[in-house]
N, C-alpha and C positions, 0 to 999 in steps of 0.2 A: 504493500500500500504506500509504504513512502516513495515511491517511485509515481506513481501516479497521482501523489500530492501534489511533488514536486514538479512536477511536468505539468498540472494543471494552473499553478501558481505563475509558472515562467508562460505558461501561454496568453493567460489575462497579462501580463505586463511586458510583452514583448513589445508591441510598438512601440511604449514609451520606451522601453529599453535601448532598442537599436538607436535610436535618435540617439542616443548619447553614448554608444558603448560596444565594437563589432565584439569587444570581445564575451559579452552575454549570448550573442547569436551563436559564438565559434562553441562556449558552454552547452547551450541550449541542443543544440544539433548534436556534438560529442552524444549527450545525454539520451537522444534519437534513437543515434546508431546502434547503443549499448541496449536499449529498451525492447526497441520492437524489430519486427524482421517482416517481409513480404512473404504473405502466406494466401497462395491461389491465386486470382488477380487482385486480391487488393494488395496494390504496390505501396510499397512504405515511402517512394518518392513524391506520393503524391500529399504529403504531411509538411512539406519545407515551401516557405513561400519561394517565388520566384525574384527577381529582381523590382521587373514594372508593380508586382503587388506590394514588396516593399517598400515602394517609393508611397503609393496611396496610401497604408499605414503610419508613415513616418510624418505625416501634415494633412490637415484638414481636406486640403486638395491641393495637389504638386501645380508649381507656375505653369503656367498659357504652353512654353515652349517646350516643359518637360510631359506635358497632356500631348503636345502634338507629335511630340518624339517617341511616345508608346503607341500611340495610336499607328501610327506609321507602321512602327516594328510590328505590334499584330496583326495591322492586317495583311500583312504576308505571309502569315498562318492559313489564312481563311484558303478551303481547297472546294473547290467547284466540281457538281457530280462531274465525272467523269463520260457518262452517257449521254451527257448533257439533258439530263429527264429531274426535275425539281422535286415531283410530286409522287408520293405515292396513296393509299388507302386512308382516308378521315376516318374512321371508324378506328383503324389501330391507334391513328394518332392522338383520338380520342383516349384512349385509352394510356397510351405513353403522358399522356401532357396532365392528366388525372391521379397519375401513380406518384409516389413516393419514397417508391422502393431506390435505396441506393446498393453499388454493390458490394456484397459480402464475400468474406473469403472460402464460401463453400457453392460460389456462382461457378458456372462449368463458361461461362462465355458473357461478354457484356449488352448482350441483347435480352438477360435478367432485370437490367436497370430502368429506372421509369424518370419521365422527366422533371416534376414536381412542380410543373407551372403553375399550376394554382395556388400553389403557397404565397405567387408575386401578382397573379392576374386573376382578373375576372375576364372568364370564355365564353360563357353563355347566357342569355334570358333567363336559366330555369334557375341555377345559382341561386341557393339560399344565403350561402357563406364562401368568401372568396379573399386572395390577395389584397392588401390594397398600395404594396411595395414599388409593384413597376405599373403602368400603366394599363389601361383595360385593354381587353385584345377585343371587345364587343364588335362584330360584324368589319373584322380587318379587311378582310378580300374587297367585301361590300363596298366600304368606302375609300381603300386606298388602290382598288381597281388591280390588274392582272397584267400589269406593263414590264418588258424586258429588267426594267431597273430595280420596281419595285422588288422583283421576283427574287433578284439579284441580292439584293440589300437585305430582305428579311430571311434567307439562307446565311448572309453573311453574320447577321444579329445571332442567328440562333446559335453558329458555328464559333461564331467568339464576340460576343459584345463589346469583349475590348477595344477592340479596331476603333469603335465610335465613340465609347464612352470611356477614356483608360482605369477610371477607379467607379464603373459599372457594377450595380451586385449581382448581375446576371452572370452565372456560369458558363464557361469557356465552354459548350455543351461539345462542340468537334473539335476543339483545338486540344484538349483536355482529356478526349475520347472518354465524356460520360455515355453520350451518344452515338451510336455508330451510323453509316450516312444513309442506311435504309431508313431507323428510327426516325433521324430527319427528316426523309420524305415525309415520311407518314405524317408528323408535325405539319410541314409546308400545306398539305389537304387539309389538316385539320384546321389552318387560317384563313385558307383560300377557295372550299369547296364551297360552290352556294349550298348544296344539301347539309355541312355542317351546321351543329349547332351552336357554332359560331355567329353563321352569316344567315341564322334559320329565326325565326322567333315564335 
């Protein structure tokens, strides 16, 4: 247990920490390595922040120039279907964008994991109880229309928000591979189909 105090301790005060100290982060991580170990796919790298997340920790929100210089670098992350096909099935995506399932180390594949949009958005009319973190995704397709750019743009949001917004609370869903890029389809339907219950009322 005192392992897991202390790692709970240093995680509530790591931001303020790094601002003043790498050698708390060089502790902190040491501390990682010694703890936990990657068991099935939950990878123990996905515990360490990265750089750009650093910087959004270390201040309210980093200057004008250091926003535009993550933004940049992310979005060279962002990978575009290959098939060049956006869309797959509303009904699955329904069903991903509902879930909150993240994965566990007894998942055999990461097509286990659910996307957890609701914790940030309201999706639909019927929604008793919903997000109210990121904005409402109420009839997307409906009113932001089914154009080359938009189409573009909201694969790119979903695949790494950061590109657009660098200290975003939106999950790197593709860059990060919570999501795998069928998953995404199926999301893309679930924003853009008029039969969703999205764009349905």
């Amino acid at each position: 247990m005192k392992k897991i105090s202390t790692l709970a301790v240093l995680l509530l005060a790591l931001p303020a920490a790094w601002a003043g100290s790498e050698d708390t982060y060089a502790e902190f991580k040491a501390m990682m390595d010694r703890s936990f170990k990657t068991n099935g796919i939950a990878a123990k790298h996905r515990m360490y922040q990265l750089d750009f997340q650093k910087s959004c920790s270390q201040e309210k929100q980093p200057p004008k120039a250091e926003m535009a210089r993550i933004e940049a670098e992310q979005l060279k992350t962002i990978r575009y279907p290959a098939d060049g096909k956006y869309f797959g099935d509303w009904k699955q995506g329904e069903k991903i964008a509902t879930s909150g399932r993240g994965l566990t180390w007894t998942d055999k594949t990461p097509h286990d994991n659910g996307g957890g949009c609701y914790n940030c958005h309201q999706m639909s009319h019927h929604e008793v109880s919903y997000g109210t973190i990121g904005p409402s995704l109420l009839e997307y397709g409906k009113v932001r229309g089914s154009t080359d750019e938009i189409i573009k743009y909201t694969w790119g949001k979903i695949y790494n928000a950061k590109a657009f917004n660098a200290c975003s609370n939106m999950p790197r869903n593709g860059d990060a591979e919570i999501l795998t890029e069928q998953q995404m389809k199926h999301l893309m339907a679930f924003l853009f189909d008029p039969a969703s219950p999205v764009n349905k009322k």
